[in-house]
C-alpha positions, 0 to 999 in steps of 0.5 A: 501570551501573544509575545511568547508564541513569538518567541517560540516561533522565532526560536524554530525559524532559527533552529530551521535556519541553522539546520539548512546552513549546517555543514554535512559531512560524510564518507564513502567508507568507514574502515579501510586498510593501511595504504588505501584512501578514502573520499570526504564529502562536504556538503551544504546549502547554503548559496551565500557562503563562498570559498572553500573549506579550511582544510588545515586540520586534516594534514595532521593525521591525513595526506589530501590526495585530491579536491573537486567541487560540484554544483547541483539544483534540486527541486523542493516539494513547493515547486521551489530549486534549492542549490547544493554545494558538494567538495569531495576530497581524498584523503589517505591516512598517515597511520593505523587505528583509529583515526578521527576526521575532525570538524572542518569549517566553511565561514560560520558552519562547521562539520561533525567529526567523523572516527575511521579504522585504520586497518594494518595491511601487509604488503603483497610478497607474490610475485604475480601480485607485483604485476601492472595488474593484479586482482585478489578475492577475499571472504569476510567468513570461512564458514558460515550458517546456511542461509546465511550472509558472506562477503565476497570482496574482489579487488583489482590493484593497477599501476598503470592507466586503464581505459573505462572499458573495463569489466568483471564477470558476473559472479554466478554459484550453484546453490546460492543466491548472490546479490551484488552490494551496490556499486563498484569502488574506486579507490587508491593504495600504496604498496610498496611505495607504488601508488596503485589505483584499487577498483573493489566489487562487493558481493552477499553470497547466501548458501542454501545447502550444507556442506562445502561451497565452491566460489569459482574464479573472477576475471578482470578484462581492461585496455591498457593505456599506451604511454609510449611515444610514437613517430607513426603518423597516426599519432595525432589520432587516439592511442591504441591499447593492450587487452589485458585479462587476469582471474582470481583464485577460486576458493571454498566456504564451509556452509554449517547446519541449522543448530539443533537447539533451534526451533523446529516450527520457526524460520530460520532467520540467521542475522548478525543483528535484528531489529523489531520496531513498531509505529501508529497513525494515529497514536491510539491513546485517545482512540474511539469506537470507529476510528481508523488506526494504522499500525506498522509493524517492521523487522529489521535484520542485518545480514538477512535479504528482506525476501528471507524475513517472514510475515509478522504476526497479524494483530487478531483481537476480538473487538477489533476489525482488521484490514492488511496492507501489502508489505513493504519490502527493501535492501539496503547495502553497507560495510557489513553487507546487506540490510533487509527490512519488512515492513507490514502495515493493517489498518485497525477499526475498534468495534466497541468500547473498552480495553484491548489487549494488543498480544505481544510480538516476538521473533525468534532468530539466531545470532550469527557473530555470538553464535545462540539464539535470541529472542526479539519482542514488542511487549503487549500494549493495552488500549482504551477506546472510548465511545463514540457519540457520532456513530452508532454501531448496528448489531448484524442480525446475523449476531443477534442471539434469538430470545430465550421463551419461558413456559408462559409465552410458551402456552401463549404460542401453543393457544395461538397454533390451535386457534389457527388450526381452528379457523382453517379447519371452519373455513374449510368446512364452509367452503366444502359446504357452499360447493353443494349450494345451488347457484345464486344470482350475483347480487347488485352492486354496491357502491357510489350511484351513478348520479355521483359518480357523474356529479363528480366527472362533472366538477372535474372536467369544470375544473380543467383538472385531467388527473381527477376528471381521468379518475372520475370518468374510469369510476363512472365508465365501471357502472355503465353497461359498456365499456369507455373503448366501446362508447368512443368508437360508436360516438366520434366527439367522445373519441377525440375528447379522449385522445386530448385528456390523455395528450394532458396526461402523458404530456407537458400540454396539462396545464393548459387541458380544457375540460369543455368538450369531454362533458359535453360529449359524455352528456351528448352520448346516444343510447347503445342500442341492443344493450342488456343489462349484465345482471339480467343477461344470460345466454342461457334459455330459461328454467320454465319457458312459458 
């Protein structure tokens, strides 16, 4: 067992291995037009390997335009710095169709194949087009679903050098939301035997009425490099230039209804393409009563902004606590235009024990490139979830159904109701009845003697205890004819006895409370004097003076 686990082991540090050493490729683009050309990327991490890639099979279908190397350092999640290598080279095809990138080596790595699409282009014949600089404004769609995606392409062509102060201005549509798609591409193309350099901006433009929507004109500002030589003596210094500005044409889109046949009480979601995927953390299939489960539900739509994708439906099912989370919103730009992506995580509680049927989820949207409507759903899921030994569920007193009484315990209260109105209605009686009695005496009170009471003051304060002499002393100063205050301030050895038994009291010094001195100023109290009786004091004069 030991000797198979370090087979495995073995096998992944070698798949790990290979995986960090493989020769990556990519490309910047996957169809471009007859004439243009395209950059490679070839990247690897591996900081053993030197040299550069064999380029050879690449001159069969390829002309290699270019080549540059990049060194980076990246920080890894150990607080670790991994090198990369990058070569990027350009490369401009030989013909048109479908062209395949083929795998390229580096030492003992080796690249994937890449296919691209070679587009036939036609030459441009205008003669303003032929200039030093050029631009052209195209759309992918002439008409196209309100709210629906087309792509605006501008290209600006030059065969002269241009400083970096170049620029566009921005694209601004009444009724439309545009969105630029990524960054501005740089690129090369032969027209007419010329070698142009291309620079193309991309936008998504989204109509938000019917009808016909205009797209006004795009205009290109850039400084011309001066190439001519000069004998002035400013030529040691930096060349001045030409400002050069040129517009495109402006052009029109058709924006189409919403189709009749779709659903009135659903949103419109207008997409080429539309994904619904869902994920757990955990993955339920053992699940218990308690447990936190996490489902995330996404919805992925090619040619739709993650701003227009609606909320999925939530996860209601009886048994089953449910706790949203904000939703995850993201655009990503590609060949096609934009990718928009929702993603709506809740966390789950299960509540009890049993199956649960999870709903099915559906969306429905229209499908712009074959023009109907369709339907995409995550098919209903059952989960089991078990109990849980560890947790015991309360039933809210609120849930709690109150108990059904059958005739028996319903003569039980009744005989219970006239019992009680009995006893009220005695006592009242009884009470009415010794108003009218004539006043009596308060009888002796009742209890321990005062013999006891001070055998017990006694004990406690030999005992040094302060807790128990405080409760022996209050017992006994409830039967004398005065009170403990009125007994202290007449007799000063029982005042300053008091003061230290409640300095042991309240303070840290009980411990070390000597009882002495309170015993011997409760035996050494002198007689009050005028000290009456409270049974037999009245202030009143008697029935019959003699």
């Amino acid at each position: 067992m030991t000797r198979f686990t370090a087979l495995l082991l073995s096998l992944l540090l070698w798949t790990l291995g290979a995986q960090a050493e493989e020769l990556v490729a990519s490309v910047d683009r996957s169809h471009v037009n007859s004439g243009e050309t395209v950059e490679l990327t070839l990247e690897t991490h591996d900081v053993t390997q030197f040299g550069k890639p064999d380029l050879s099979p690449l001159e069969a279908q390829f002309e290699v335009r270019g080549t540059r190397q990049v060194n980076t350092l990246n920080d890894a999640l150990n607080n670790q710095t991994h090198a990369t290598t990058r070569w990027i080279i350009t490369l401009q095809p030989k013909q048109a169709g479908t062209v395949t990138i083929p795998a390229l080596r580096l030492g003992e790595q080796h690249s994937q194949p890449i296919e691209l699409q070679v587009l036939a282009s036609q030459v441009p014949d205008t003669p303003g087009q032929l200039t030093p600089v050029f631009i052209e404004a195209s759309l992918d769609h002439d008409s196209v679903y309100v709210q629906a995606q087309a792509i605006l392409t501008l290209r600006v062509y030059h065969s002269v050098s241009l400083f970096d102060d170049s620029s566009v201005s921005p694209l601004q549509i009444a009724d439309a939301r545009v969105e630029q798609l990524g960054e501005p591409r740089t690129y090369e193309k032969v027209i007419n035997g010329l070698r142009h350099g291309v620079i193309e901006v991309r936008y998504a433009i989204f109509a938000q009425h019917s009808g016909v929507l205009d797209i006004p004109a795009q205009t290109f500002s850039a400084t011309l490099v001066n190439t001519q030589p000069t004998t002035d003596q400013s030529a040691q210094g930096p060349k001045s230039g030409k400002l050069i500005r040129i517009s495109s044409s402006a052009s029109t889109l058709t924006v189409k209804a919403k189709p009749a046949e779709y659903p009135a009480d659903t949103p419109w979601l207008p997409a080429s393409s539309l994904s619904l995927s869902e994920s757990w953390n955990p993955e339920p299939d053992r699940s218990q009563v308690g447990d936190s489960l996490t489902r995330s539900l996404t919805l992925k739509a090619e040619g739709l902004s993650s701003s227009q994708l609606p909320p999925l439906p939530a996860t209601d099912v009886n048994g089953m606590r449910r706790y949203p989370d904000q939703p995850q919103l993201s655009n990503q730009s590609s060949e096609r235009g934009v990718i928009g992506s929702r993603e709506d995580r809740e966390a789950l509680v299960p509540t009890r024990s049993g199956t649960l049927e999870l709903p099915p989820v559906e969306v429905i949207w229209w499908n712009t490139h074959q023009d109907h409507l369709e339907h995409s759903t995550l098919p209903a899921r059952t989960l089991h979830i078990l109990n849980n030994p560890s947790l015991a569920l309360d039933t809210p007193v609120g849930n709690v159904p109150a108990p059904a009484l059958d005739n028996g315990q319903l003569w039980y209260w009744k005989l219970a109701t006239l019992i009680l109105a009995c006893t009220t209605l005695l006592g009242f009686g009884l009470w009415w009845r010794a108003r009218w009695q004539p006043a009596i005496l308060r009888a002796a009170q009742t209890g321990p003697s005062p013999r006891t009471l001070l055998d017990d003051l006694k004990r406690a304060s030999q005992a040094n205890d302060p807790q128990a002499t405080r409760q022996a002393l209050d017992a006994w100063a409830r039967q004398q004819p005065e009170t403990l205050a009125d007994m202290a301030a007449r007799f000063v050895p029982l005042s300053d006895a008091l003061d230290g038994l409640n300095g042991a009291l309240y303070s840290e010094t009980g411990q070390s409370w000597q009882g002495d001195d309170l015993w011997r100023a409760i035996r050494a109290i002198p007689t009050a004097e005028h000290t009456q009786d409270p049974a037999t004091d009245s202030s009143l004069p008697p029935l019959y003076p003699k």
